[in-house]
FIKOLZA-1660 file (N, C-alpha, C; in steps of 0.1 Angstrom, whole numbers, plus 5000, padded with zeros to 4 digits):
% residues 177
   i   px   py   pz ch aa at
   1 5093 4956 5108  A  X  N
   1 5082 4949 5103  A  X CA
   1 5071 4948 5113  A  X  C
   2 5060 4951 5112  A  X  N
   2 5046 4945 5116  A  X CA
   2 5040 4941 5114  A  X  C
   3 5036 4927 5121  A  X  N
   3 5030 4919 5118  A  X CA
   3 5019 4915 5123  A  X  C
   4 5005 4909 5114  A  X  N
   4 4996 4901 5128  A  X CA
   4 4997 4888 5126  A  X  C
   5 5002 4879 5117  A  X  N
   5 4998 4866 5117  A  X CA
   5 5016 4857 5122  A  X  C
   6 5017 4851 5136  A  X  N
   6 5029 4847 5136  A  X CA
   6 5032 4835 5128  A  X  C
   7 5023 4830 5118  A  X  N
   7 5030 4819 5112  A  X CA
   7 5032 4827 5095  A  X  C
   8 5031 4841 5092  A  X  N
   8 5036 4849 5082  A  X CA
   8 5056 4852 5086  A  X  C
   9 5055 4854 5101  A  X  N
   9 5067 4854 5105  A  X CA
   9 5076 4843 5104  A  X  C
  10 5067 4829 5110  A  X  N
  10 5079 4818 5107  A  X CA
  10 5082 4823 5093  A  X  C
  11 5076 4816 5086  A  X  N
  11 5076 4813 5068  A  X CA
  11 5088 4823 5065  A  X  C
  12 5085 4838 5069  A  X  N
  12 5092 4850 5065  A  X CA
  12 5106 4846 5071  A  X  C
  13 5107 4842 5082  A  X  N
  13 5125 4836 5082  A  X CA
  13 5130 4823 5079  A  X  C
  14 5121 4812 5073  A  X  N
  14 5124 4800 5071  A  X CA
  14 5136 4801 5056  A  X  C
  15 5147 4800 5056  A  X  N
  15 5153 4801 5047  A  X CA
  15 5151 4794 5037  A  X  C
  16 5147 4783 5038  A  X  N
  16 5140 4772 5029  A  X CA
  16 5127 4778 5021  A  X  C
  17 5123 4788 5022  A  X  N
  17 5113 4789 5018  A  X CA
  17 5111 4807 5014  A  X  C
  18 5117 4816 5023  A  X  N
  18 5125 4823 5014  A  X CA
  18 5136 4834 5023  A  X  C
  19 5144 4834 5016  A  X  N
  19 5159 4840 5016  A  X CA
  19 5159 4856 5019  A  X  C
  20 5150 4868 5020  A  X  N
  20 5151 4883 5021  A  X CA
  20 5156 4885 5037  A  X  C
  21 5148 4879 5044  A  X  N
  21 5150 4880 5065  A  X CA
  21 5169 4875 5062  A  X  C
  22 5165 4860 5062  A  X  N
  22 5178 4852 5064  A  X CA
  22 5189 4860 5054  A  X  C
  23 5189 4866 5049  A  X  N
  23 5201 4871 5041  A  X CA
  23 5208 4883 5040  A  X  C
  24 5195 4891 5044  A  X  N
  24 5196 4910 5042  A  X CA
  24 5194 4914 5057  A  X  C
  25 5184 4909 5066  A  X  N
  25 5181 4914 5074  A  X CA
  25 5178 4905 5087  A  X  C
  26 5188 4894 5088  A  X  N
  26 5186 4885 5099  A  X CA
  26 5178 4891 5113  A  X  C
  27 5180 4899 5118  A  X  N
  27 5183 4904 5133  A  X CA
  27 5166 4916 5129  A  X  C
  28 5164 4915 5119  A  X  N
  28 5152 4929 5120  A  X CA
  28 5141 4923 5128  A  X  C
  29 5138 4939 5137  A  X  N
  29 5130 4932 5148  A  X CA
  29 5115 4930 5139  A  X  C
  30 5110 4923 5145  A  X  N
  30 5091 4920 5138  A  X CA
  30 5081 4925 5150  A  X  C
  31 5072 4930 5150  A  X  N
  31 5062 4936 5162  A  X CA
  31 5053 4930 5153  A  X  C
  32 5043 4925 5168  A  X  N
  32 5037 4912 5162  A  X CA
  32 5020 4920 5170  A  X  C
  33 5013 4920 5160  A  X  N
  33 4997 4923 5165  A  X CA
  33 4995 4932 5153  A  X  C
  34 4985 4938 5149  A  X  N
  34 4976 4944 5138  A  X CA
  34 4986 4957 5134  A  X  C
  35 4989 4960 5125  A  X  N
  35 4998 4971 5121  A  X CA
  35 4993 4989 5126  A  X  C
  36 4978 4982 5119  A  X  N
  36 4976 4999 5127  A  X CA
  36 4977 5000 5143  A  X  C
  37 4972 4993 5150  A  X  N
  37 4975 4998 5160  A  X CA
  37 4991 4994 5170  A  X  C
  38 4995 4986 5164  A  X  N
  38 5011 4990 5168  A  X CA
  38 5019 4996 5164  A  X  C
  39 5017 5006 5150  A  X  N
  39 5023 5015 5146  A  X CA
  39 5020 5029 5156  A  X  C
  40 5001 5026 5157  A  X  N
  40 5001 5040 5162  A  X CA
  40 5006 5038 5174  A  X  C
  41 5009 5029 5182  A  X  N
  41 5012 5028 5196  A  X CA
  41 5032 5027 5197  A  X  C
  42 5037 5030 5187  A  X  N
  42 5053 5031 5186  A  X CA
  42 5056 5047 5187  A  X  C
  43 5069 5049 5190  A  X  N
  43 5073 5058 5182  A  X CA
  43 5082 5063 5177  A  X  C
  44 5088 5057 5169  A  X  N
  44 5095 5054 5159  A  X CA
  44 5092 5067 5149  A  X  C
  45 5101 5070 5140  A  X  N
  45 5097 5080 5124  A  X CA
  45 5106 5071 5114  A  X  C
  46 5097 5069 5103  A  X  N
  46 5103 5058 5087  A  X CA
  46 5103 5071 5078  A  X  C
  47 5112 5068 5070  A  X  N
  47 5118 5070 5057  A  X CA
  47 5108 5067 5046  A  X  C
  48 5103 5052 5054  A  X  N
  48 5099 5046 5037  A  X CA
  48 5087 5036 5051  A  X  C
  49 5073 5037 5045  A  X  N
  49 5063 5029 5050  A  X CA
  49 5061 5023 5041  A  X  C
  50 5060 5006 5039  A  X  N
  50 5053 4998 5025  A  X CA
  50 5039 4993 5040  A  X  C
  51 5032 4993 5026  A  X  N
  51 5020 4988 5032  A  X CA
  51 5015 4976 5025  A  X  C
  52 5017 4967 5031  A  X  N
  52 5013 4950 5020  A  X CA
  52 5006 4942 5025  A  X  C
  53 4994 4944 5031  A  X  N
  53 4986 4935 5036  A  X CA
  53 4975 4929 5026  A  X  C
  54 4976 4932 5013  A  X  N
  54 4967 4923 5007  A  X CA
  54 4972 4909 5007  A  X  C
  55 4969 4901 5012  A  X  N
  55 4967 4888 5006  A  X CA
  55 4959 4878 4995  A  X  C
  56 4949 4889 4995  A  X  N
  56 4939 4885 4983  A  X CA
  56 4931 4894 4976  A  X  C
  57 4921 4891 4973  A  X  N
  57 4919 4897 4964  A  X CA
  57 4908 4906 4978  A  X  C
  58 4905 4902 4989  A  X  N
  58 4895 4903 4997  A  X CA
  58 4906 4917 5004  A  X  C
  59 4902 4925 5006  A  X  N
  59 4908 4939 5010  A  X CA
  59 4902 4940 5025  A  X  C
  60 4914 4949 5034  A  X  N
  60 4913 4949 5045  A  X CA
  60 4910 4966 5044  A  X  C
  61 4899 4970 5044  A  X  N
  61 4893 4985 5037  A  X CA
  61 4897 4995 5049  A  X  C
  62 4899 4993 5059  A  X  N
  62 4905 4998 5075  A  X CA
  62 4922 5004 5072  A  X  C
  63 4928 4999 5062  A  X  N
  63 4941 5002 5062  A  X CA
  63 4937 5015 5054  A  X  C
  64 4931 5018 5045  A  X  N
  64 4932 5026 5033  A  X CA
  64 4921 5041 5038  A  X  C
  65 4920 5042 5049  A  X  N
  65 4905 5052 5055  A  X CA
  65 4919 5065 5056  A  X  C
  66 4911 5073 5059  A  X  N
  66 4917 5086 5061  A  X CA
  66 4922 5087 5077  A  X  C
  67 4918 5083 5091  A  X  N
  67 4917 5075 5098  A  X CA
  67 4937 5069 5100  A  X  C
  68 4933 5057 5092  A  X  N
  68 4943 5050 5090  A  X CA
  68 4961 5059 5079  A  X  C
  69 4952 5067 5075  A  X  N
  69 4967 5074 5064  A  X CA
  69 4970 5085 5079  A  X  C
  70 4964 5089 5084  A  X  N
  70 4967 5100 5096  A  X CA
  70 4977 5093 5105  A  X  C
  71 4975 5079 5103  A  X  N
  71 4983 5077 5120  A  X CA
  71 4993 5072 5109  A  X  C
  72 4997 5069 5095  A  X  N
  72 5009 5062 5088  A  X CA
  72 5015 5078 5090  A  X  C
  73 5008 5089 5090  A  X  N
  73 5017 5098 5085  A  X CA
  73 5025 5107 5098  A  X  C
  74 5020 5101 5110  A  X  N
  74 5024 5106 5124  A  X CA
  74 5041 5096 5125  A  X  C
  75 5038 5088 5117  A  X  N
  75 5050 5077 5119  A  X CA
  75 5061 5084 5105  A  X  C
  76 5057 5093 5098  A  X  N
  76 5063 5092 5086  A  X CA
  76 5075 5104 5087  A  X  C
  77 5089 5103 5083  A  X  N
  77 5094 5115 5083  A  X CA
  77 5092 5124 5071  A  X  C
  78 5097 5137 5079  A  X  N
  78 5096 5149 5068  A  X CA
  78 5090 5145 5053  A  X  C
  79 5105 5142 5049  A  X  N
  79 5106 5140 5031  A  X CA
  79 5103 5123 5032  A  X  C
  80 5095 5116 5040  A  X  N
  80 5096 5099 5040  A  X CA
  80 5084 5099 5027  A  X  C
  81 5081 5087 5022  A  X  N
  81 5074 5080 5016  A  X CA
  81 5066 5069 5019  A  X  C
  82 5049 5069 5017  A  X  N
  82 5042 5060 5017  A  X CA
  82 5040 5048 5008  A  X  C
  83 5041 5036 5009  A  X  N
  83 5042 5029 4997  A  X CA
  83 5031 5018 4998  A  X  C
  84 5019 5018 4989  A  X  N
  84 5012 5008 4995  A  X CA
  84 5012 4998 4978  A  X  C
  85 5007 4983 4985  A  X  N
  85 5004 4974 4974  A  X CA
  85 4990 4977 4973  A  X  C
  86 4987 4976 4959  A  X  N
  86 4970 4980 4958  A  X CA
  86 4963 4969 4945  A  X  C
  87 4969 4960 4944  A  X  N
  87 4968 4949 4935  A  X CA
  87 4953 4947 4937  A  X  C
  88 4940 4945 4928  A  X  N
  88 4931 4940 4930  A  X CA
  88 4927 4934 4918  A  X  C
  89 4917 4924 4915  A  X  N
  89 4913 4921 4903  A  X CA
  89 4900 4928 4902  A  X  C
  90 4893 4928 4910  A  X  N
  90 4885 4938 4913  A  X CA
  90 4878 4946 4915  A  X  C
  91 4889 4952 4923  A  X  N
  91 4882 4966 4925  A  X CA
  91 4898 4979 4921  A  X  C
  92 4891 4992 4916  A  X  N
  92 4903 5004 4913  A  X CA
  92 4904 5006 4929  A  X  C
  93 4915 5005 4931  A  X  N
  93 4921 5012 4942  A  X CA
  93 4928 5025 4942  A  X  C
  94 4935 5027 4933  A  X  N
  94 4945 5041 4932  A  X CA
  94 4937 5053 4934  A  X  C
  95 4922 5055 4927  A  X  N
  95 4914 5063 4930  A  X CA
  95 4913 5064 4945  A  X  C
  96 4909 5061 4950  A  X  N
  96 4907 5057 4969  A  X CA
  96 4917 5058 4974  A  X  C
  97 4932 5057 4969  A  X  N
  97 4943 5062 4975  A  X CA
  97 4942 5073 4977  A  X  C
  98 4944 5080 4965  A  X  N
  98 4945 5094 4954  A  X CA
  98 4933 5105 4965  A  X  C
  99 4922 5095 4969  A  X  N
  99 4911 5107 4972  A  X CA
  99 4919 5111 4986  A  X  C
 100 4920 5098 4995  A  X  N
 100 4925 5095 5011  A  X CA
 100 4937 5109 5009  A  X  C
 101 4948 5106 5000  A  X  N
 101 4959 5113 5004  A  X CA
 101 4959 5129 5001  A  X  C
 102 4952 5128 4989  A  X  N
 102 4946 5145 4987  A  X CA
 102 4942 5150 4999  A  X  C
 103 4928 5145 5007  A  X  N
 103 4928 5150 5017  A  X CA
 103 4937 5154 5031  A  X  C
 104 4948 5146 5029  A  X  N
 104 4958 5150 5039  A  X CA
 104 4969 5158 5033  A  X  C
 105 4967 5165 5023  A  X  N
 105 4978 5172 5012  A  X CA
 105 4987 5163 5002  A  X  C
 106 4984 5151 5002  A  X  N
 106 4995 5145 4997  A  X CA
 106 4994 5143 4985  A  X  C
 107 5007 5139 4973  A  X  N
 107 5004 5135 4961  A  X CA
 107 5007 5123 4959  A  X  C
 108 5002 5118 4948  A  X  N
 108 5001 5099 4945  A  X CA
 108 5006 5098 4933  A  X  C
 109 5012 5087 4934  A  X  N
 109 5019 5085 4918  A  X CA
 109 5018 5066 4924  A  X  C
 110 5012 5063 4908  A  X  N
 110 5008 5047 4905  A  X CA
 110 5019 5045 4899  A  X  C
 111 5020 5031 4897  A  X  N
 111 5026 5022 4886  A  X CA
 111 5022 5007 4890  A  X  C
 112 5017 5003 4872  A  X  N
 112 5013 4989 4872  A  X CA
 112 5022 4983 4865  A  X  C
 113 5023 4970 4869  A  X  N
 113 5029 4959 4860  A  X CA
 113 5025 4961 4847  A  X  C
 114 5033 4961 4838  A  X  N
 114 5027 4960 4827  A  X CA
 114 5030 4942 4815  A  X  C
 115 5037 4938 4825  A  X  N
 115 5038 4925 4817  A  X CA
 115 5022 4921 4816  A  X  C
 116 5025 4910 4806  A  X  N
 116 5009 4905 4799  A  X CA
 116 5014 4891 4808  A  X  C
 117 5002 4890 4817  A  X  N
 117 4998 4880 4822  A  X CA
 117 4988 4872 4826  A  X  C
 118 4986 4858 4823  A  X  N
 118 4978 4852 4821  A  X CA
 118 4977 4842 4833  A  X  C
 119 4961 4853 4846  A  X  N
 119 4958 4847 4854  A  X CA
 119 4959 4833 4857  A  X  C
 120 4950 4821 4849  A  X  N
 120 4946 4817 4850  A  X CA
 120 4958 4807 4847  A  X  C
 121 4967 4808 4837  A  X  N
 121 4978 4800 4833  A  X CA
 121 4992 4800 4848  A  X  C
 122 4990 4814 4850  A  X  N
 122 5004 4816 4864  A  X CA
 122 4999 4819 4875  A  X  C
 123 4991 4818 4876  A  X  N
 123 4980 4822 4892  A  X CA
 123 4989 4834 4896  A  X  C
 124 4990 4845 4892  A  X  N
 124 4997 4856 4895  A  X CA
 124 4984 4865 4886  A  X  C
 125 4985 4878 4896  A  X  N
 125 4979 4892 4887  A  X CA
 125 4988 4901 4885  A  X  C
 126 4987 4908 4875  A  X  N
 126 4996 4920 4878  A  X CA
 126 4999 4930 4893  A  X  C
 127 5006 4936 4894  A  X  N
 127 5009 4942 4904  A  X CA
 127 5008 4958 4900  A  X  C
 128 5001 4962 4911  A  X  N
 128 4999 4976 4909  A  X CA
 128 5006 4980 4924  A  X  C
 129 5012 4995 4925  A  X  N
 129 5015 5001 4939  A  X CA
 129 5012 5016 4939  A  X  C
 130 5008 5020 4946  A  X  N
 130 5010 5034 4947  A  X CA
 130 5022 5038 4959  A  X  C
 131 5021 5053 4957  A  X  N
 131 5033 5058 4967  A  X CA
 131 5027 5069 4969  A  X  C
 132 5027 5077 4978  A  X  N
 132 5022 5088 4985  A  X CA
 132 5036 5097 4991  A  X  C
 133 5033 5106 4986  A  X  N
 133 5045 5117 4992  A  X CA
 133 5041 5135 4994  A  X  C
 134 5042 5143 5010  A  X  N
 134 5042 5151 5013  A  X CA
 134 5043 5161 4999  A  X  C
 135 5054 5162 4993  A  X  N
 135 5055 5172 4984  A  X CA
 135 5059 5164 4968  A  X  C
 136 5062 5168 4958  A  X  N
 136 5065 5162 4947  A  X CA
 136 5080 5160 4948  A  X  C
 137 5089 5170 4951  A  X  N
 137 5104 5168 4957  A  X CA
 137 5106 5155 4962  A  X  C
 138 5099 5150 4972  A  X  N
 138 5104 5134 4978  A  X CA
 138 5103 5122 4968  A  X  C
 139 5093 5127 4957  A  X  N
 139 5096 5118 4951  A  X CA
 139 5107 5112 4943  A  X  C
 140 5113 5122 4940  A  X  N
 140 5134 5122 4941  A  X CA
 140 5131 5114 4923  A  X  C
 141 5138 5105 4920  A  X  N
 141 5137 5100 4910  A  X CA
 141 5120 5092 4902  A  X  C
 142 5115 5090 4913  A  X  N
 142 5104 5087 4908  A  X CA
 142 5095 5095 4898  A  X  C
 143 5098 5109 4898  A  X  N
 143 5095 5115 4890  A  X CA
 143 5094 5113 4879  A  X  C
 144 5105 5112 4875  A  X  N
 144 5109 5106 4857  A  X CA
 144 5110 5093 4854  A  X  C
 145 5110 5084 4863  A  X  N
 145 5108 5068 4860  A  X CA
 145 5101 5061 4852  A  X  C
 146 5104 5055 4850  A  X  N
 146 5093 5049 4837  A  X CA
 146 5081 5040 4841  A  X  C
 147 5068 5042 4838  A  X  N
 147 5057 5039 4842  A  X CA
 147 5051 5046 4855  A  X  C
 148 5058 5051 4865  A  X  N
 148 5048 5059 4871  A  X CA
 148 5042 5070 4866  A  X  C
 149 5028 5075 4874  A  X  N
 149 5020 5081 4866  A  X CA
 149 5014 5092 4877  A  X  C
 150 5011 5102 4879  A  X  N
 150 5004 5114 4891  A  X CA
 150 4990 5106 4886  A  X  C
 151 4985 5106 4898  A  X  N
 151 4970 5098 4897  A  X CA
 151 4964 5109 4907  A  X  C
 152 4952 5112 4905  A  X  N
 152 4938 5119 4911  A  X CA
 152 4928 5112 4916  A  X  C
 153 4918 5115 4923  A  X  N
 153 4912 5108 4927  A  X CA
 153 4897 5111 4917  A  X  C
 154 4897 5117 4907  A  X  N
 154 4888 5116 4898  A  X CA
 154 4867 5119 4904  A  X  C
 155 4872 5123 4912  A  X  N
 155 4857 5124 4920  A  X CA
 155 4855 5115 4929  A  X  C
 156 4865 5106 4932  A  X  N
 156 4865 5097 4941  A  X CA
 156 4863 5099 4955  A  X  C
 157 4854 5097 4963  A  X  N
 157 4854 5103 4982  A  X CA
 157 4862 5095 4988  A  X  C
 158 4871 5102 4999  A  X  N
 158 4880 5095 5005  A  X CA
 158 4871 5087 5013  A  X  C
 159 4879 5072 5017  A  X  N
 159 4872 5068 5028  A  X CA
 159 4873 5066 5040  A  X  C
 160 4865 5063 5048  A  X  N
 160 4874 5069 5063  A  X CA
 160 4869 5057 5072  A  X  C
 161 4868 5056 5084  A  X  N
 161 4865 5043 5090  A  X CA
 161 4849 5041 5089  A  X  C
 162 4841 5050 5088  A  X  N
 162 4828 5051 5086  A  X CA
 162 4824 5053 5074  A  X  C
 163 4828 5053 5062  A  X  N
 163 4824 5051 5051  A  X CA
 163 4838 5044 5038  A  X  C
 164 4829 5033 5032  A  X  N
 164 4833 5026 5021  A  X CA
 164 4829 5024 5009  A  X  C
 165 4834 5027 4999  A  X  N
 165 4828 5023 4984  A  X CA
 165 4830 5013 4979  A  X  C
 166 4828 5007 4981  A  X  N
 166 4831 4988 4979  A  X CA
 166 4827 4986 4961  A  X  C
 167 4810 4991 4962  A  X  N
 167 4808 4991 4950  A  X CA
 167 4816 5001 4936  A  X  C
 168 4815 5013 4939  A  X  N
 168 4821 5022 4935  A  X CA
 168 4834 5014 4929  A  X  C
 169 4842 5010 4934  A  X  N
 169 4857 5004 4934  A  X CA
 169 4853 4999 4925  A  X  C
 170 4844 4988 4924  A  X  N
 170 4838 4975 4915  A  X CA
 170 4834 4973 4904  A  X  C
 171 4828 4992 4900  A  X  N
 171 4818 4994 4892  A  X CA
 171 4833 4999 4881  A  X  C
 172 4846 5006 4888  A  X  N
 172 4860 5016 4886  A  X CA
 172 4862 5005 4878  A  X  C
 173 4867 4994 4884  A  X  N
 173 4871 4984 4876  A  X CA
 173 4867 4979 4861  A  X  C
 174 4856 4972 4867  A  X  N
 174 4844 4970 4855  A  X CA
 174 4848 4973 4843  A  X  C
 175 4845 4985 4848  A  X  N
 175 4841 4999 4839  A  X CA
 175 4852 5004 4827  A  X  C
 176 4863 5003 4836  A  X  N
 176 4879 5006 4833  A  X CA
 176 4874 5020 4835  A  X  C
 177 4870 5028 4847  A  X  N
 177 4874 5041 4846  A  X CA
 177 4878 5045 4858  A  X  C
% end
């Protein structure tokens, strides 16, 4: 795990509050400072990267650059898998995945929640993720699973540390396209 906020870590082992650390994974180590740059400064190779730094609706647009997929993919093995949360109310995200990872060869496959859920009644949104994978083969079962989808980036520009579509994203949403 990497982490930047140490009171995401208490909480994350408080068993009282919730049970995944304390039960599955007592002893996993946590590296504590901004993910991109203590990933790029490890060297380690993953199987499986999740990427879950949304906390809100407010996006940390530095994770999702081209930039940023280059140094997930220095960490990534062969046949590994990228897994990011991309939940927004928002803004389209999967496009902006889809552009980022094309440019590094990669293919993307979405899946959203599809329960009907009512913001405002369960303070929850649906959950969307994407996954990114070297070749179609890693995607192993995901293939045929039910509700993932091969997503494109639809004319979408990748973004990189020096350029963001903020609006673009906003207008995707909107729009529903």
């Amino acid at each position: 795990f990497f982490e930047i906020d140490p009171e995401v870590v208490r909480l994350a082992r408080d068993p009282n509050m919730f049970r995944f650390l304390s039960s599955c994974a007592p002893d996993a180590p946590v590296v504590m400072g901004d993910a991109r740059l203590t990933l790029a400064a490890s060297s380690q190779q993953f199987d499986l990267i999740v990427l879950d730094a949304f906390s809100s609706d407010a996006i940390p647009t530095h994770l999702l650059t081209r930039e940023a997929l280059r140094a997930y993919l220095a960490h990534l093995a062969p046949h590994g898998m990228l897994l990011l949360h991309i939940s927004n109310r928002h803004l389209e995200l999967a496009k902006v995945v889809a552009a980022v990872g094309a440019i590094e060869g990669l293919t993307t496959r979405v899946k959203t929640d599809r329960n009907t859920i009512d913001f405002m009644g369960e303070l929850r949104a649906a959950a969307m993720v994407a996954v990114l994978a070297r070749n179609e083969a890693d995607f192993g079962t995901l293939l045929d699973a039910e509700g993932w989808r091969k997503t494109d980036a639809g004319g979408v520009a990748a973004w990189t540390d020096d350029y963001s579509d903020i609006v673009g994203a906003m207008l995707r949403k909107k729009l529903a396209r």
